[in-house]
N, C-alpha and C positions, 0 to 999 in steps of 0.2 A: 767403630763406625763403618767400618771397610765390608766386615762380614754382616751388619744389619742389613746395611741400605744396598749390598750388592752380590754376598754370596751365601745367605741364609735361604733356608725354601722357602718361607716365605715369599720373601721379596726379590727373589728369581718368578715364584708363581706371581707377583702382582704383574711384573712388568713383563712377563707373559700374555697375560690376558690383555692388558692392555697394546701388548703387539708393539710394544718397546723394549725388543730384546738388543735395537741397537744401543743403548743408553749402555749396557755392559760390557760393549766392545772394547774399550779404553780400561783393560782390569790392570794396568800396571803403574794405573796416576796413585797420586797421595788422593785422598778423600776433599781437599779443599782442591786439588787440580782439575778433580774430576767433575766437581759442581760447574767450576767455570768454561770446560771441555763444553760440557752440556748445554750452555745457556751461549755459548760461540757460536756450537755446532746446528742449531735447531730452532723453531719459528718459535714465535709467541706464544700461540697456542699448545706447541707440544712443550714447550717449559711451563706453564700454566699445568698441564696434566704431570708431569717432572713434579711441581711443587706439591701440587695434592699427593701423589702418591707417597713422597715421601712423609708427608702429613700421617696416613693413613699406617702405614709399616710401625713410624715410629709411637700413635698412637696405641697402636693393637701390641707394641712392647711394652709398653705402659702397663697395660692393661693385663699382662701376662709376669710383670715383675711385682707390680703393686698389686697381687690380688683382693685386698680388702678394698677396694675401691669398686662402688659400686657402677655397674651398666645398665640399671635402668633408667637412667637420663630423669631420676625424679627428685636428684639432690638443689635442695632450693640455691639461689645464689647468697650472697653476704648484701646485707643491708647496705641500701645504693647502687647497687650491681644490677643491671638488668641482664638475664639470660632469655638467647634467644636460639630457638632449636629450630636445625631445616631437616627437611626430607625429600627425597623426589620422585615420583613417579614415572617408570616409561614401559613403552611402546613397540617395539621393535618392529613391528607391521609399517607402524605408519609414521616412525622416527620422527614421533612425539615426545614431549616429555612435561612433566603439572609439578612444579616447585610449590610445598607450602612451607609454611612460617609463622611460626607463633614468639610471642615475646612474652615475657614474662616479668614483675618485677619479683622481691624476695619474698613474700608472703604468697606467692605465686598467682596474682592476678593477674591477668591476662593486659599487657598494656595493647598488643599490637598483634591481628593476624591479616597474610595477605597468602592468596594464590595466584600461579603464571601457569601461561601455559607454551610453551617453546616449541617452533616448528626445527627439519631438520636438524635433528639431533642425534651426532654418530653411533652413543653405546647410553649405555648405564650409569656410568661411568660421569661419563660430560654430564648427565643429568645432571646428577650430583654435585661436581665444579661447578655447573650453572651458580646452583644454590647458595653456596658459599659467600660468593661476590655480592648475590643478593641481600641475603642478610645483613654483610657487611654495610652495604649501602643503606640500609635502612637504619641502622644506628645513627652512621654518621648525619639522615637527613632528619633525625628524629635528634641528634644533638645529646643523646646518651652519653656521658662518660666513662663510666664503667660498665664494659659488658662480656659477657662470655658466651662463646658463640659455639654452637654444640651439635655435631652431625656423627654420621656415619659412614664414614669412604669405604671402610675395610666390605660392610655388606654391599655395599653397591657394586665391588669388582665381583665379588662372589656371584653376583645376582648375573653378571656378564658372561656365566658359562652357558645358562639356558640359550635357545633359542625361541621362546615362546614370547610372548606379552609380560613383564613382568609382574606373578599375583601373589607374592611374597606375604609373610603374617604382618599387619601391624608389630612395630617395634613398640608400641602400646604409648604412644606419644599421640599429641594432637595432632602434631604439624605429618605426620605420616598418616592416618586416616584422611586428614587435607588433602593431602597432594593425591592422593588418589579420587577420593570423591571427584575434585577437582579434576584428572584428566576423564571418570568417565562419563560427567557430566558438560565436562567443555563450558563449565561456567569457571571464571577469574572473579577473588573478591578483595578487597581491601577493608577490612576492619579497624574501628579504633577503639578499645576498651571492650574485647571478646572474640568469641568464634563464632562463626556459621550455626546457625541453630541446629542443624545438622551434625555438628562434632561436638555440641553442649557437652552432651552424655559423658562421650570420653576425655573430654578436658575435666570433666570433676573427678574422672577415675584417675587421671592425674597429678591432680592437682597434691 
């Protein structure tokens, strides 16, 4: 745990980027000393970002131990399960940022999409965390019981070295053609039973 979450290059480079190199400062705790150092030491917000990241680290090991597992986000869920994928769009000009979201059940029809759009927004990064919380909430107001909730933190720090607008490829997901449409049209939508007509196309290439 010690070398994952605190002295791999990886996860030295996330909490780089994210300009939380003090979180390393304490390298002589045990691994459960050090969670609680950190959630002592530090506002709401920068453990909110503490949690993602470790999210995203121990994600991308996942993904590097189990490589038969696929990542293109188009594994259906288990019958009763509703899976629900975010993405986010930003801005860095105008520290903006466009959350989409699509829901899905296991046949994969679309139960649920919405878009947001977030002013003053620090990085790429927070985009992303936005999203999370989002989707979560939306299960629980939609009363879902089983769900699995499916993003990508690890690209989003990556996308935080530019300095430009971020104009990154679709991850070939609905909810990521969304969130962009979404910020560069500056319209929000909530759907129930589909997409934007405008992301039809690629929700069948999805699907």
């Amino acid at each position: 745990m010690d070398h994952l979450f605190r002295e791999s290059p990886i996860s030295i480079s996330v909490w780089r980027e994210l300009s939380c190199q003090a979180f390393l400062q304490e390298n002589q705790l045990e691994f459960v000393q050090w969670l609680t150092w950190v959630f002592t030491k530090n506002s709401a917000s920068q453990c909110r970002i503490f949690c993602c990241a470790l999210w995203a680290i121990w994600g991308d090991r996942n993904d590097r131990v189990h490589k038969k597992v696929s990542k293109s986000g188009k594994r259906k869920p288990p019958d009763q399960v509703v899976k629900i994928n975010f993405d986010a769009a930003y801005d860095k000009k105008f520290n903006q940022a466009a959350v989409g979201i699509v829901a899905r059940e296991s046949e994969g029809k679309v139960l649920l999409s919405c878009s947001e759009i977030y002013q003053r927004v620090a990085s790429a990064f927070a985009a992303e965390a936005l999203a999370c919380p989002r989707a979560t909430q939306i299960a629980i107001d939609m009363h879902w019981e089983k769900v699995i909730i499916e993003g990508d933190f690890l690209s989003i720090i990556k996308k935080c070295k530019t300095s430009i607008p971020d104009k990154s490829k679709s991850r070939k997901q609905s909810c990521a053609y969304f969130s962009k449409e979404t910020m560069n049209n500056k319209i929000v939508v909530y759907l129930v039973g589909g997409v934007p007509e405008y992301a039809e196309e690629q929700e069948e290439r999805d699907r």
